[in-house]
C-alpha positions in Angstrom: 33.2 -194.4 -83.6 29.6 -193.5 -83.5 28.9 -196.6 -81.0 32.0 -196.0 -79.2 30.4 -192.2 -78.6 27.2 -193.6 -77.5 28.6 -196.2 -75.2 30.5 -193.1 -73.4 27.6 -190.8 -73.5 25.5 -193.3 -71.5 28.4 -194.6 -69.3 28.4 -191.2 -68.0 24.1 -190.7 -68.0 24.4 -193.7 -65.5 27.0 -192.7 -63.4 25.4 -189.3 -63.0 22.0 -191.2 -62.7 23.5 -192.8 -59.8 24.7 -189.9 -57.8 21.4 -188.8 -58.0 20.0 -191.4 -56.4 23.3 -191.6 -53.3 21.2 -193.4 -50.7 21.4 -191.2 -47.5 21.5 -193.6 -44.1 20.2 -190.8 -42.3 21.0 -190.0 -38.2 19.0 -190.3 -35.3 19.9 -188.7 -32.0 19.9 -190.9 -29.0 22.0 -191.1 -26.0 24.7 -192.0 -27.7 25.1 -188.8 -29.5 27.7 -185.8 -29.1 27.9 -182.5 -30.5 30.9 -181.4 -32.0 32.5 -177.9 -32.4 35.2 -177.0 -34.5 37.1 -173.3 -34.1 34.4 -171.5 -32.6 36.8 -168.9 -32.4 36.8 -164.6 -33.1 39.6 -165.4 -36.1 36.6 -167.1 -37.9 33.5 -165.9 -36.5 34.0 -162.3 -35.5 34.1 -159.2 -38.0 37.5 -158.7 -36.6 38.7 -161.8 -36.9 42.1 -161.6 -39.7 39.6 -164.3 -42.4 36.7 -162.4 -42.0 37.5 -160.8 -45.4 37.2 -164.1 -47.1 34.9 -165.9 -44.8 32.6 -163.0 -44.1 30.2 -163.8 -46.5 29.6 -167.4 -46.5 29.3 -166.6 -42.4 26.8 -164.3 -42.9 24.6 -166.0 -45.6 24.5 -169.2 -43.7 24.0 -167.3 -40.3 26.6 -169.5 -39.0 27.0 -167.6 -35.5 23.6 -167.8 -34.6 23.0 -171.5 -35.5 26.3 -172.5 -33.7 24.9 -170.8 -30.6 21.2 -172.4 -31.4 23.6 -175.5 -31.1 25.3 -174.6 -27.9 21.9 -173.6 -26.3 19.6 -176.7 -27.1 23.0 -178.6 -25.6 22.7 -176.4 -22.3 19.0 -177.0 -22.2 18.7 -181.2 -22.5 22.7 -181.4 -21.3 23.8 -182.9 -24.3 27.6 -183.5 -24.4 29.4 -180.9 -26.0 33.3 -181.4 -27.8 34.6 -177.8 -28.5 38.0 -178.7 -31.0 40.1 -175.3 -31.1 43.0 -174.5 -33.5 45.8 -172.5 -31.2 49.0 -171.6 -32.3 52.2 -171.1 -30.1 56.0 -169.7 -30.2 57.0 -173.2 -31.3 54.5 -173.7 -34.2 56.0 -171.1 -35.9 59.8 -172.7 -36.6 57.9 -175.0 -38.6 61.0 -176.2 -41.4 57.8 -176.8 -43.9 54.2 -175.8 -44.3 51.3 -176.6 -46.9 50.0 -173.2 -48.5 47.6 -172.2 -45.7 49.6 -173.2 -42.8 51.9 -170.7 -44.3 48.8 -168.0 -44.8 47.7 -168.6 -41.0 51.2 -168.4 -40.1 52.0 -165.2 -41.4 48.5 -163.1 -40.3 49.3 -164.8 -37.4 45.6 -166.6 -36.8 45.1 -168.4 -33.7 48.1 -167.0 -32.1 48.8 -167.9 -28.1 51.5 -166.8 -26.3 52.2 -170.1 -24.8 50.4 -173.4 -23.8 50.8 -172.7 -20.2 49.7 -169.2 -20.2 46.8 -166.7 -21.0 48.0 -164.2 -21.2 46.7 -161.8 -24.1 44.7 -164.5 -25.2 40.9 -162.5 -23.9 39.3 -161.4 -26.9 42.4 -162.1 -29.3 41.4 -164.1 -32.3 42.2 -167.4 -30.7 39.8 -166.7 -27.8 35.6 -167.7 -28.1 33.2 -165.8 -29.8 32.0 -163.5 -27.2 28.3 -164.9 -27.0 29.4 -168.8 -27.0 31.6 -168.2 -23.5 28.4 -168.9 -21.5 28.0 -172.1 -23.1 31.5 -173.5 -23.3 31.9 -172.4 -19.3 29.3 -175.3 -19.1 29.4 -178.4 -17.2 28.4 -180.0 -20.0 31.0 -178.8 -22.4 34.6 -180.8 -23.1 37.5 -178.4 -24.8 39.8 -180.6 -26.0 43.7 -180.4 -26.8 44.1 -178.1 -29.5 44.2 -179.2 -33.3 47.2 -178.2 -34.9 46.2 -178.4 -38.7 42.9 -179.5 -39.7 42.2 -182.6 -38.4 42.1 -184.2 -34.8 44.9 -186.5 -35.3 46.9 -184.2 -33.4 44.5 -183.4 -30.5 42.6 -186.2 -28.2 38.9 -185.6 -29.6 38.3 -189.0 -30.3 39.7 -190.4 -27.4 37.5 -188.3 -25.4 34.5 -189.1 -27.4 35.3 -193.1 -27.2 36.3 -192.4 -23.0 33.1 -190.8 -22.1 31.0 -193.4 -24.3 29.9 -191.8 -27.3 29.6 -193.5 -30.5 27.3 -190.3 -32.7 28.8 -187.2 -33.4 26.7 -183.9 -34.8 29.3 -182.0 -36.5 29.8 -178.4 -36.8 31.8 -175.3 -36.8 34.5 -173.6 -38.8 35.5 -173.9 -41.1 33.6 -175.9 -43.6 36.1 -177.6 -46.4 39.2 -177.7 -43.8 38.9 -178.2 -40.4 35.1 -179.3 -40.4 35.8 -181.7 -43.3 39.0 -182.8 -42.0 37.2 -184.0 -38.4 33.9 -185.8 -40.5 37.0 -187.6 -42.5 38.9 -188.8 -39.8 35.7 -189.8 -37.3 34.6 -191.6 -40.2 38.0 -193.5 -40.3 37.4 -194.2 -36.7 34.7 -195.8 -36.4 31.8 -193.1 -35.5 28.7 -192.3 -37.0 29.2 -188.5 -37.7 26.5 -186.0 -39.2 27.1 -182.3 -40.3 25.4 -179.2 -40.1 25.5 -177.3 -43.0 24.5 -173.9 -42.1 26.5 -174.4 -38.6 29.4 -173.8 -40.9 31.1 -171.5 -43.4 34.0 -171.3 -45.5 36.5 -168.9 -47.5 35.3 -167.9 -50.8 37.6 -166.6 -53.2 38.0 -166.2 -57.0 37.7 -169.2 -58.5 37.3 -171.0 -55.2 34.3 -171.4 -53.2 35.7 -173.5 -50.3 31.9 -174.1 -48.7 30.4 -175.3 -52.1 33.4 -178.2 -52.2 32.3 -179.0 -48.4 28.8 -179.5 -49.3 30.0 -182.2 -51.8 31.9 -183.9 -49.1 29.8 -183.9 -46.4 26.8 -185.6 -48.7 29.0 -188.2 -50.0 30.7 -188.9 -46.4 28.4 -187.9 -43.7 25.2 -190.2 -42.9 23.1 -187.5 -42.8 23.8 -183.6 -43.5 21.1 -181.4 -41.6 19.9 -178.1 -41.6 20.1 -176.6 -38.1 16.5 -176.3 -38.1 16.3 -179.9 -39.1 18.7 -181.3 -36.3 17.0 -178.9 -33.6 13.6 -180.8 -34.4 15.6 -184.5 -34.5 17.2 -183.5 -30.9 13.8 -182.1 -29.5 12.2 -185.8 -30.1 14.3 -187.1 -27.3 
């Protein structure tokens, strides 16, 4: 029994051991290279957005606004292709006959809420509209807003189509929030084929007892991504080129 203990004990020493050591491929920016932007959007981002109470925090600890926008800007400034992703919601999205336990949540403080896919009316300054100070950017020539995400991931929307259409192979990831839709579009680009870094303090998550939804991105993003940055770190790797 004593062996069989041991033989455990340093099964799971080496298996640790070996996380440790995860080899990180690392990114390089080059031509080939996108930025992508996940729900820069007031329900997130803004203090009167309806998650602010539970992502407030991780927003403001990671100053997540400001290093989006330090994103958006250095874009603007070497017109680097910028993918915004938005989450909307219409009329229809709501007869839904099942929903997982946050569809259900977003549902009922209605989050990203738009009156219709044809119209915008009501949608300036509602929580499915920009953050205020990104408008400049994502009124851009060089900034793509695809077709709206409907859970998580892109599956539903044409991101990667529109990544692969206009030739690019690289993604910088970022945006909100961290452990769902952020995670959910580094899974699927991954699945697809592209070479997709994240940046970690470009994003935020809900933290509530017993679960801290950026801490379980972190995770994610280290053992998926090829290379998580800092946004001071991806700002230098950009400014090379």
């Amino acid at each position: 029994m004593k062996h069989l203990a041991l033989t455990t004990v340093l099964a799971v020493f080496s298996v640790t051991n070996l996380f440790a050591q995860l080899p990180d491929p690392g990114f390089t920016f080059d031509e080939n290279t996108a930025i992508v932007i996940t729900d820069p959007q007031n329900d997130f981002l803004s203090p009167s957005g309806v998650t602010w109470g539970v992502v407030g925090k991780s927003v403001t600890e990671n100053h997540t606004v400001d290093n989006i926008e330090a994103l958006f800007k250095i874009a603007k400034e070497k017109n680097i292709t910028v993918f915004v992703s938005p989450h909307y919601y219409y009329e229809h999205d709501h007869t839904w006959k099942f929903e997982g336990a946050l569809e259900a949540l977003m549902h009922k403080i209605t989050m990203f809420d738009r009156n219709g896919a044809l119209t915008l009316e009501g949608f300036e300054n509602s929580g499915a509209d920009w953050l205020d100070k990104y408008k400049q950017y994502i009124d851009g020539e060089n900034v793509i807003v695809t077709s709206p995400h409907k859970l998580y991931g892109p599956e539903s929307n044409d991101l990667a189509l529109q990544l692969r259409k206009h030739g690019f192979s690289k993604v910088i990831l970022a945006g909100m929030s961290a452990n769902l839709c952020t995670e959910s579009h580094m899974r699927e680009l991954v699945e697809n084929g592209f070479e997709v870094s994240v940046v970690k303090d470009a994003t935020a998550a809900a933290v509530l007892p017993g679960i801290d939804g950026y801490e379980a991105a972190l995770v994610n993003f280290r053992m998926i991504a090829s290379h998580v940055f800092t946004t001071e770190e991806v700002l230098k790797e950009i400014r090379k080129h």
